[in-house]
N, C-alpha and C positions, 0 to 999 in steps of 0.2 A: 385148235384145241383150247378148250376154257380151265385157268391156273385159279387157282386162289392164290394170292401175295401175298394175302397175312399171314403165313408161316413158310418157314424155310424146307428147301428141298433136297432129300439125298439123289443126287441127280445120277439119273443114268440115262443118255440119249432116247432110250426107247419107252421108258415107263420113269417119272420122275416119280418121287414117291416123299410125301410128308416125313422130316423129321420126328422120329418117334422122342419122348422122353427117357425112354433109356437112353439113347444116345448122347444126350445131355446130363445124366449123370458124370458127376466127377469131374467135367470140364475144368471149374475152374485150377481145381487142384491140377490137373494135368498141365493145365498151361503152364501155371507157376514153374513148375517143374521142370518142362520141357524147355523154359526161358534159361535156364539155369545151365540143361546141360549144352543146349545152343552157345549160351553164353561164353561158355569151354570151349566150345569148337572152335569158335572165330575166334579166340587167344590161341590157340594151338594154331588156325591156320595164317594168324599175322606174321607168325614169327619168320615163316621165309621169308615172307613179302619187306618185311621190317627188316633182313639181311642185305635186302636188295636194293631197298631203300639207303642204307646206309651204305652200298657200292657207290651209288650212283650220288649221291654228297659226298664223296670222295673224289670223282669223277668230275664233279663242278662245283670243286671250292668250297663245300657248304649249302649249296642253293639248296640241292635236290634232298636234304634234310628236314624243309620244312612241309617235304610229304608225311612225316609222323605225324605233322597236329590233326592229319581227314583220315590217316592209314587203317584205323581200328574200325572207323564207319563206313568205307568205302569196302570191303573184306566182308563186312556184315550185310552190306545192300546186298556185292555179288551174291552172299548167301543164302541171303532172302530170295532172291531172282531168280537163282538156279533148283533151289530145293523146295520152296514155297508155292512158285511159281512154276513147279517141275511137273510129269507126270506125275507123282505120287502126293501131290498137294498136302506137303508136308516136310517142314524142316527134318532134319536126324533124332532132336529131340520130341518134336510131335511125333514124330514116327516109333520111339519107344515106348512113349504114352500112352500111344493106341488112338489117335485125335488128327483129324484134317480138319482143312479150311475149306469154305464154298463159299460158292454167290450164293443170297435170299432165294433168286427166282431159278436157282439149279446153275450150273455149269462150274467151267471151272476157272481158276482163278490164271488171269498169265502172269507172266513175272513182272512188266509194269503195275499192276496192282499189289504184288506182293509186295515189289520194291516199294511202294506207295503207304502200303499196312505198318510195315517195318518204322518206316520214318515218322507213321504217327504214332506208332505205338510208343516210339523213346520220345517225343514231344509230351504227350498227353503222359506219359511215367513220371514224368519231371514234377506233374505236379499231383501228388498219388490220392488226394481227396478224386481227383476224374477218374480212379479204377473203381469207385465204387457204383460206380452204373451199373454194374455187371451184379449188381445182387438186387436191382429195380427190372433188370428189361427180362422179357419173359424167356426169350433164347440165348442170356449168360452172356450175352453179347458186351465188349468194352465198347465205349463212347468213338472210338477209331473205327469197328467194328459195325456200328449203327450207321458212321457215314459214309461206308464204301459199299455196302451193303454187303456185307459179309458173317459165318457165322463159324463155328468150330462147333465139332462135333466128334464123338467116339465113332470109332468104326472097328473091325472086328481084322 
């Protein structure tokens, strides 16, 4: 079967099919957004693990206390791995957005890539002149996004 690559695909096993431009409407906004209420989540779901954490430095004197300086990023990877990387190719908050993630050339994304997306996305955040790629590249794409080959997109 002959693909064009220069543009990304809404993949379905049997008939891939070119990302249309409605579907890129609104992205960016939605990402923002969806950053935010992900954001939420992994503080909500730290807080047991951050309970646990602090059994368990109790347990050995203090050591196991200096699990809080990775606990907030380790909490956000699983969350990227298991919901990004999920079937529904889409964290909670992409998911209320209305927006998944995909490969350029269709398929879907597994959780080593998501875990992967997540870690450059807070790299490349750190320094916010690199989010403005995303209003140069033609599929809204962030500069993380352009190197894994990955794209977001609305879906219904």
């Amino acid at each position: 079967m002959d693909r064009e690559y220069s543009h990304a695909y809404d993949y379905d096993e049997l008939n891939p099919q070119p990302v249309t431009p409605e579907q890129l409407d609104g992205v960016r906004t939605a990402r923002i957004l969806s950053f935010f209420i992900d954001y939420a989540i992994v503080i909500l779901l730290s807080i047991p693990f951050a309970i646990v954490v602090g059994i368990l430095g109790l347990l050995t004197f203090g050591l196991g206390w200096l699990l809080y300086t990775i606990l907030p990023a380790l909490v956000a990877v699983g969350y990227l791995a298991m919901t990004m990387g999920g079937p529904n190719q889409a964290t909670v908050g992409m998911a209320v957005m209305g927006i998944r993630i995909r490969k350029i050339e269709g398929g879907r994304v597994d959780p080593f890539l998501a875990m992967l997306h997540g870690v450059l996305f807070w790299v490349f955040a750190s320094f916010p002149p690199l989010l403005l790629v995303s209003l140069f590249s033609p599929k809204k794409q962030l500069l993380h996004d352009l190197m894994l080959g990955t794209y977001v997109a609305r879906y219904p």
